[in-house]
N, C-alpha and C positions, 0 to 999 in steps of 0.2 A: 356597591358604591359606584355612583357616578364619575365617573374620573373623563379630563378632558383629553381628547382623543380617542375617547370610545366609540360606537358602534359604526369607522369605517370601513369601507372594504374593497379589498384587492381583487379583481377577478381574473383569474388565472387560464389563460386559452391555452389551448396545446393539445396535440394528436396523443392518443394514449398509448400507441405503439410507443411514442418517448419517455412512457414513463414503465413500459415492460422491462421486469426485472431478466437479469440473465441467467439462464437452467441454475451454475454454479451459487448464485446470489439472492435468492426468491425475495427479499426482502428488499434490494435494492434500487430502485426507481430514480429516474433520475430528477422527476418532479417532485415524488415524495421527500425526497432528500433534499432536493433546493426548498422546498416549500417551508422545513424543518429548519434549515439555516439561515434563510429571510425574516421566519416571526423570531427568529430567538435575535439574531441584530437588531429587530425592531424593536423588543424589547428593552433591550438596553439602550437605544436611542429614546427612549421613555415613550413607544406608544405602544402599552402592554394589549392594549384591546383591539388591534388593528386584525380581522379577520382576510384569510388569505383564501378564496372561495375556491375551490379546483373539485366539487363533488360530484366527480365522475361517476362514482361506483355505484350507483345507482342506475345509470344509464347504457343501459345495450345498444352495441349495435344494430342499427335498423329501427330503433325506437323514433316514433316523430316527434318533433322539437319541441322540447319538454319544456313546460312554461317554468317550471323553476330557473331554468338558464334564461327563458324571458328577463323572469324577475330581478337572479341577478344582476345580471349587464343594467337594467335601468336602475338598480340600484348602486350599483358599484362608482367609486370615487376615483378610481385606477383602472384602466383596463391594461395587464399584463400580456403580451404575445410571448409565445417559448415558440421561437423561429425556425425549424428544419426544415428537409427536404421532405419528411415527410408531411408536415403544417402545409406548406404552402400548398399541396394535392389533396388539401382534406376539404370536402365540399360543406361539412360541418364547422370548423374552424372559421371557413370565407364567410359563412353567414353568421356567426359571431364578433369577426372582425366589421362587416356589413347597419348589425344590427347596433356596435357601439358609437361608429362611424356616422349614424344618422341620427345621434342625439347631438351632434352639434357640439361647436366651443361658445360659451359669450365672448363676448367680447370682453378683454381683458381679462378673462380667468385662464390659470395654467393648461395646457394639453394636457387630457387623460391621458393619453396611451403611452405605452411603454415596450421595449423589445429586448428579449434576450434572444441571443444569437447561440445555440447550441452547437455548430459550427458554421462551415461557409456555405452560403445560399445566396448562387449569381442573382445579382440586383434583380433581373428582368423574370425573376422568378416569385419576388417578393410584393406580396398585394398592394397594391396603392395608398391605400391608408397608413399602411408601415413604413413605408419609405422614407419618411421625414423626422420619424419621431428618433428620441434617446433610444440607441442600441447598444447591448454591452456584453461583451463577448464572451463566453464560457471556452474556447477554443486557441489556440496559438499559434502561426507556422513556424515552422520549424526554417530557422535561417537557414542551415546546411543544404537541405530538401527539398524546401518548399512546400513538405505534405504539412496537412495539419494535424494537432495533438489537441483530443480533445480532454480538460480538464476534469470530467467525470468519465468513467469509458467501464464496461463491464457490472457496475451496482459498484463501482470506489472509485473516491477521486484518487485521480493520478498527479497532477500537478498540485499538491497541496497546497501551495502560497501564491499562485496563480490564482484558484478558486476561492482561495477564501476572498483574498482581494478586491476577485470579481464579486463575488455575496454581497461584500459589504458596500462597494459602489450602488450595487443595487439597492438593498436598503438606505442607502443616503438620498437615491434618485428617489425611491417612495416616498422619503419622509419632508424632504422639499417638495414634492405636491401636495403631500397631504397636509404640510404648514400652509401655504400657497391657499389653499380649500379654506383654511380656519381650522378654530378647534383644537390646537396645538399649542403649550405654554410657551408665551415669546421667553420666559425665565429660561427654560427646558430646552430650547430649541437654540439657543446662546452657548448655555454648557456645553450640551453634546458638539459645536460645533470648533468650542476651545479647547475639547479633549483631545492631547497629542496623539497621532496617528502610531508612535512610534518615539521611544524615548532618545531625546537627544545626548548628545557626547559631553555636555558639561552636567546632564544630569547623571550618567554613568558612573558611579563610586570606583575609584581607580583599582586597579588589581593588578598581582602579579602572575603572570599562567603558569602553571606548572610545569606545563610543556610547552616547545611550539612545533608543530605537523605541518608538513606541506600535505595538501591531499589536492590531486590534481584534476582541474575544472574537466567535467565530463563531455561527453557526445549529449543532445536533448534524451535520445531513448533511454538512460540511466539517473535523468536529472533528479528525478526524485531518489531516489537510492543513497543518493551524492548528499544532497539535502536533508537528511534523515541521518546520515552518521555525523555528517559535520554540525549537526543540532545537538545531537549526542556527547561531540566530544567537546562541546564550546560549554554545555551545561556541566561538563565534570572537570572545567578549569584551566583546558589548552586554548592556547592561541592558536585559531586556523589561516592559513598562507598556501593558495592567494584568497584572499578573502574574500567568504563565499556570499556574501549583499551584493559584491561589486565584479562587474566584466572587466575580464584582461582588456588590457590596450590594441586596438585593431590595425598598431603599427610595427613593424617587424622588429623594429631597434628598441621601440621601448617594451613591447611583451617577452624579447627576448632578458633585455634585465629583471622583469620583474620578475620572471622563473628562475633566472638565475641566482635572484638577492632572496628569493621564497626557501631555496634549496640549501643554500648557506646557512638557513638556522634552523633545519630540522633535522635531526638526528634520523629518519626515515623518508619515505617517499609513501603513498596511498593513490592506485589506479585502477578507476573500472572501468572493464573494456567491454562494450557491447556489442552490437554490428556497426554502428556508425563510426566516425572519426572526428568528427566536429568541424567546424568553421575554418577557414584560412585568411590569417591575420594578412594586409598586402605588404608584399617582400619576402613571407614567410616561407620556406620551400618547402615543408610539412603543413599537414594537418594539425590543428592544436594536441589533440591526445596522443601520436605520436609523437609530438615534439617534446612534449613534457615526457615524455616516455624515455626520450634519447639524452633530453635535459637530465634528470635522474641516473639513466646509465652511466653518464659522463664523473657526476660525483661519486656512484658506486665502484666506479673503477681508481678513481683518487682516493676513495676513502673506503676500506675493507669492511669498516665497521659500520657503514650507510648500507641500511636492507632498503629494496621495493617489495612493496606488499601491492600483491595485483590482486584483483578482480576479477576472473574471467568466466562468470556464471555459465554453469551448462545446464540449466534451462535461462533463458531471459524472463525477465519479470513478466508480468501481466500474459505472459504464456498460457494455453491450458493443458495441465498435466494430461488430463483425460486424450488430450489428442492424438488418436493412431500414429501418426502421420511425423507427430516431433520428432527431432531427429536432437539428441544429445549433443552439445558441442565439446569439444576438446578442450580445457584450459592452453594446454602448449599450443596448438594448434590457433589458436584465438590470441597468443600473444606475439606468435611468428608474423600474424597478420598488419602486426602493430609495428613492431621491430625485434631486435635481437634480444635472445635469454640474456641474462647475468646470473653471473655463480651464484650470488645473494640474494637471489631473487625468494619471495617466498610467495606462491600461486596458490589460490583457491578457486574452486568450482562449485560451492556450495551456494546456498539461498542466503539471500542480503542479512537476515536473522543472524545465519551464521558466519557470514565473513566480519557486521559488527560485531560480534562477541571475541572472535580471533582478533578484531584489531584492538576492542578494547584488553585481550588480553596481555596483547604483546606492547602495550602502551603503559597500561597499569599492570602490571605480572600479581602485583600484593595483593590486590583484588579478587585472583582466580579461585582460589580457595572456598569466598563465601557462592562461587557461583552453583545454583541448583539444577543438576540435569534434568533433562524432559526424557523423561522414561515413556514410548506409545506400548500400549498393554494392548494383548490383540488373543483372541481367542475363537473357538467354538461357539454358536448357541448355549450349548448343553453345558458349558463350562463357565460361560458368566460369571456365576456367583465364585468361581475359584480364580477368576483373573480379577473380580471386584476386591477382593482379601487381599491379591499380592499387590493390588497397588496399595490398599492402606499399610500396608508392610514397606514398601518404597517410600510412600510418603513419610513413615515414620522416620526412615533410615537418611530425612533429607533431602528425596529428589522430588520432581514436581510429575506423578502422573499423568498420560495422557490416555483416559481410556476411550477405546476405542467406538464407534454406535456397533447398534444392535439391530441385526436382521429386519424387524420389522421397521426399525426410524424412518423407513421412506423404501422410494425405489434401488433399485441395481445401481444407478447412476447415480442416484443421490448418494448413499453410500461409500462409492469407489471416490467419490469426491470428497467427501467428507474424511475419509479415513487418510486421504492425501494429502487436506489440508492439516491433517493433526498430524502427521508424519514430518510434512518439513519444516513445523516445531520443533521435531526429536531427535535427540544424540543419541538412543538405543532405542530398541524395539526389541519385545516380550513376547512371543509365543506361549502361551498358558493350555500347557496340556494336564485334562484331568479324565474325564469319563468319555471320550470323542475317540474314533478308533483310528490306527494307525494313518490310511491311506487318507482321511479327512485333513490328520494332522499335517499329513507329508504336504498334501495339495497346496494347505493355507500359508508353509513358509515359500513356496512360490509363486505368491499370487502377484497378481501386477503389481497392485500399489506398493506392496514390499519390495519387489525387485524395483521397482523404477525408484524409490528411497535410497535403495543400498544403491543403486549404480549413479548416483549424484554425487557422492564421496564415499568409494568403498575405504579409502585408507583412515575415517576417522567411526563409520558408521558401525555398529556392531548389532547383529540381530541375534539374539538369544532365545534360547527353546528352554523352555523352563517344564520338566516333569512332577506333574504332583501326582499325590495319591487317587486311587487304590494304584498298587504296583501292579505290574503283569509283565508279561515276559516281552511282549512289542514293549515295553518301555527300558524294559532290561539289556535288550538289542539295542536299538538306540543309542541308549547311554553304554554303549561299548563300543557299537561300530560307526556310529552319525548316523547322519539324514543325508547328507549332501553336502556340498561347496557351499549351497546360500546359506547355513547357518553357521555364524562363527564359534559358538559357544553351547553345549548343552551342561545345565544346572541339576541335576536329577534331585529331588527332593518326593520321590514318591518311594522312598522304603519307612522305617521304623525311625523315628526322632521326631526331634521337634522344629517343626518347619520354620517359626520364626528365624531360629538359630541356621541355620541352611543357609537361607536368606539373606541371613546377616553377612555371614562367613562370603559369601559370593558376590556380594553388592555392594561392601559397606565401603569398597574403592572407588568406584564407582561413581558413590552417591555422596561419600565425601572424599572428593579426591585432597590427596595431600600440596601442602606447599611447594611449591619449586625451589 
């Protein structure tokens, strides 16, 4: 079917080092990924056949200029720039921006070209045809800093609601040229432009929250963190204060009320503390996330029963585990930096994952019961198939396995990454010993990625050596005298019975922990 707005097209410029995914990410590009989330808005602004050209992968390095990118560009209805530092040094790029730049505007028809700004690129960098046109920014500074935060960074976004935000400007910018062009239902082009961005306060069905939480506005390097639990707890019925759409006040007397009237109706306090401090409101004689910090102190000390529930991750987010070089941070140490402990304080160091489940536990406690542990299963080659059994035995018993790759899935490095990201999933980890011999065994509960696991929260983590069959006497040893300090628990299940039952008997608290 013909449908109107079909066969236009976007042509997509951009260096392909910006769209190289990162070792940890193979998959993640940052053009491939915007290209993904411009046709799926365009779509829903009803121009389902709108072609977004970006068909690099055909083309090598060193290839001469391929008349298909000719074709394109004299075909295309948009010409798209994706703007960097690397773009503007690409001699390829220039004669693409060159070659669209010299088909000319009529008179009276809209400007082709279009610019995303992937981050900041000093004007006197940016080619002359770009200079004038709609630009719109994937990147943010940081008020504190002044460095910039770019909204995709590593193959993920980081700034969630930034980028989407920026996506969908973009799409609205394409699809007023490409109405502008023709071809477009003026019906079509009317709705989409009366469809609320965002539902208003008299359409909101009144409600009563079940709770209300202060959780206090972060430093930018946690923002999303911040963003992500208070999504969380505003979808299961709390009212969050201060309210996380809207910036404190940037004047000393009124941010200092509104922390103060935020704290008065919540039963707790919630604070992530990264490296940063945040902004300073003028008059204020703190930083904001200390002050809310001291703000909070101040009620906990009036009121016994008022806990702060901190933050203070020892790795930072978007960190790479793989890094020689990380250096663990201290929760106490990370909040001495902030201000003073409180008796009632209660400090986490674990991964965002797991500080939202600790807060939603200690919010909702009735809740805790349905929740299912992440068991990481980890074994041998040669024993595979006996750690693939104990996890359908886990799985049965309730908890959510996480089995581990397998030797061949990829490189050394793929792997150690792989088996890290499935780790700081996990509230235990499973050693599966069956036919693999002692000194193999002993090796793998010390191997990196399990130590760097368990040293993230040794007080909640538990790493378990699970013996199966055939018995022998190194497993006999073992299960009399240990392995070492790294392992908390060995399960021995390689003599005469029936292993489900073993199993059961050893896991089933575990896997369904009881009410409080």
């Amino acid at each position: 079917m013909n449908e109107e707005g079909a066969g236009r097209s976007v042509f997509v410029s951009y260096r392909r080092l910006d769209d190289d995914p990162p070792p940890e990410k193979p998959e993640g590009g940052f053009v491939r990924y915007l290209s993904q989330q411009v046709r799926w808005e365009l779509n829903q602004l009803g121009v389902p056949k709108a072609v977004l050209w970006r068909d690099r992968a055909k083309i090598e390095p060193g290839d001469i200029w391929s008349l298909k990118i000719e074709e394109a560009l004299s075909d295309a209805d948009i010409f798209l720039a994706i703007v960097s530092r690397n773009y503007v040094h690409s001699d390829w790029c220039a004669r693409e921006i060159s070659t669209m730049a010299a088909r000319g505007v009529p008179d009276g028809s809209p400007k082709r070209m279009l610019r995303i700004d992937k981050h900041r690129v000093e004007d006197r960098w940016i080619p002359e045809p770009l200079r004038g046109v709609q630009a719109i920014r994937f990147y943010q500074e940081d008020a504190e800093t002044k460095e910039e935060d770019e909204f995709f960074w590593r193959g993920r976004v980081c700034l969630y609601d930034e980028y989407i935000s920026a996506v969908r400007r973009l799409a609205r910018a394409i699809y007023d040229r490409l109405e502008q062009l023709g071809g477009i239902n003026e019906a079509r082009r009317d709705r989409a432009k009366d469809e609320p961005s965002s539902s208003t306060a008299s359409e909101t069905p009144d409600f009563i929250p079940i709770h209300t939480i202060f959780v206090a506005k972060p430093a930018a390097d946690l923002l999303e963190e911040y963003r992500s639990l208070t999504r969380e707890l505003m979808q299961r019925g709390c009212r969050v204060l201060p309210d996380p759409s809207a910036a404190l006040p940037d004047d000393a007397e009124q941010v200092t009320r509104s922390i103060q009237d935020a704290l008065a109706n919540s039963p707790l306090s919630i604070h992530l503390l990264g490296k940063r401090k945040g902004s300073r409101p003028d008059g204020l004689d703190k930083d904001l996330v200390p002050f809310q910090l001291s703000a909070a102190a101040r009620r906990a000390l009036a009121d016994p029963t008022f806990n702060r529930l901190i933050w203070a991750p020892k790795i930072m987010p978007r960190s790479n585990p793989a890094d020689e070089n990380l250096k663990l941070r201290d929760p106490i140490d990370v909040l001495s930096g902030f201000g003073d402990k409180c008796p009632t304080d209660e400090i986490d160091g674990d991964t965002a994952a797991r500080f939202k489940e600790f807060v939603l536990q200690r919010i909702f406690p009735e809740a805790a019961s349905s929740l299912r542990p992440n068991i990481y299963i980890h074994s041998m080659p040669m024993d595979r198939s006996f750690a693939v059994n104990i996890a359908r035995e886990l799985k049965a018993l309730g908890a959510t396995p996480l089995l581990g790759p397998e030797t061949d899935d990829g490189s050394s490095q793929q792997i150690d990454q792989a088996r890290r990201a499935l780790l700081s999933e996990a509230h235990y980890a499973v050693v599966c010993w069956a036919a693999a011999n002692r000194a193999e065994v002993t090796s793998e509960t010390v191997c990196s990625a399990l130590q760097a696991w368990k040293s993230g929260n040794q007080s909640k983590r538990q790493l378990i050596l699970l013996l199966g069959p055939p018995s022998s006497n190194a497993k006999a040893e073992i299960a009399e005298f240990g392995v070492g300090s790294a392992v908390d628990r060995i399960v021995d299940a390689s003599g005469p019975g029936e292993i489900k039952k073993i199993i059961a008997d050893h896991f089933q608290t575990i896997c369904r922990p009881s009410r409080s």
